[in-house]
C-alpha positions in Angstrom: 41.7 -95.0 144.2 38.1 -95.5 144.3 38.0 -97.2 140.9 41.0 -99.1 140.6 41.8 -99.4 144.4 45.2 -98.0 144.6 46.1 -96.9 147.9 47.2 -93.2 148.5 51.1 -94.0 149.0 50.5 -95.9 145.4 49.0 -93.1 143.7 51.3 -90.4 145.3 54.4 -92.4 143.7 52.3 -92.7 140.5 51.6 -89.2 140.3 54.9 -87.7 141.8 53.1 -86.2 144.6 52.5 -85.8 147.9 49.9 -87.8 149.9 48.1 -84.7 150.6 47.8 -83.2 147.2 46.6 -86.5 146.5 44.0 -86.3 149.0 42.9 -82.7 147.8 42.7 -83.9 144.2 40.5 -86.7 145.4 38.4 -84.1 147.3 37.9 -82.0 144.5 37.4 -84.8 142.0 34.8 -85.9 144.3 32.9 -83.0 145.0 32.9 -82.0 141.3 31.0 -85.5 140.7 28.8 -84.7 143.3 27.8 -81.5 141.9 27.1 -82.8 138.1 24.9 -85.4 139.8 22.7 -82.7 141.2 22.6 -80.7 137.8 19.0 -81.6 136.2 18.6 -82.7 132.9 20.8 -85.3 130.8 24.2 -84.5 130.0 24.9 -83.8 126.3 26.0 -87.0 124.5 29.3 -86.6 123.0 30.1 -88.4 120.1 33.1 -91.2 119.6 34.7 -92.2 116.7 35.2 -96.5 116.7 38.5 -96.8 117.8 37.4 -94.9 120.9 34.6 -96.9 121.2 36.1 -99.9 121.2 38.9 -99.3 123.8 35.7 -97.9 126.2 34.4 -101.3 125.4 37.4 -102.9 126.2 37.8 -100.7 129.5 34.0 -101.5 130.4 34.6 -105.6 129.7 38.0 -105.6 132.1 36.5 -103.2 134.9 33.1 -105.4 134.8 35.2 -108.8 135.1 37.2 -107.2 137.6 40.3 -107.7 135.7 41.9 -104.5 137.0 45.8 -105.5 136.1 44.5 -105.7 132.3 42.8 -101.6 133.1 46.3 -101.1 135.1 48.2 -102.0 131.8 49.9 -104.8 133.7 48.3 -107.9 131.6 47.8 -107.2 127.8 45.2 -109.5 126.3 
């Protein structure tokens, strides 16, 4: 929702849930964010082979160009 802008009735279809377990998800998903950002100290780099890398590149040059069908899976490039 907040990254792809999907509404809640589009994500509750997606998922097979209801709106409001949707919402609660969101919530928690949220809140867990919130608390890593207030966690000092740099998070651990984790290591990616380069087939990972390049589909987070991929994911990084579609999100940035706001081509969010090609992040949906919609539009293959």
């Amino acid at each position: 929702m907040d990254v792809l802008g999907y509404s809640l009735q589009e994500i509750s279809h997606i998922t097979g849930t209801t709106i409001p377990a949707v919402k609660a998800a969101l919530n928690r998903g949220r809140a867990g964010l919130r608390e890593l950002a207030r966690q000092p100290g740099r998070p651990a780099r984790a290591g990616m082979a380069e087939p990972e890398r390049a589909r987070l590149a991929a994911y990084v040059e579609r999100f940035n160009a706001r081509d969010f069908d090609a992040i949906r899976g919609h539009a293959r490039r």
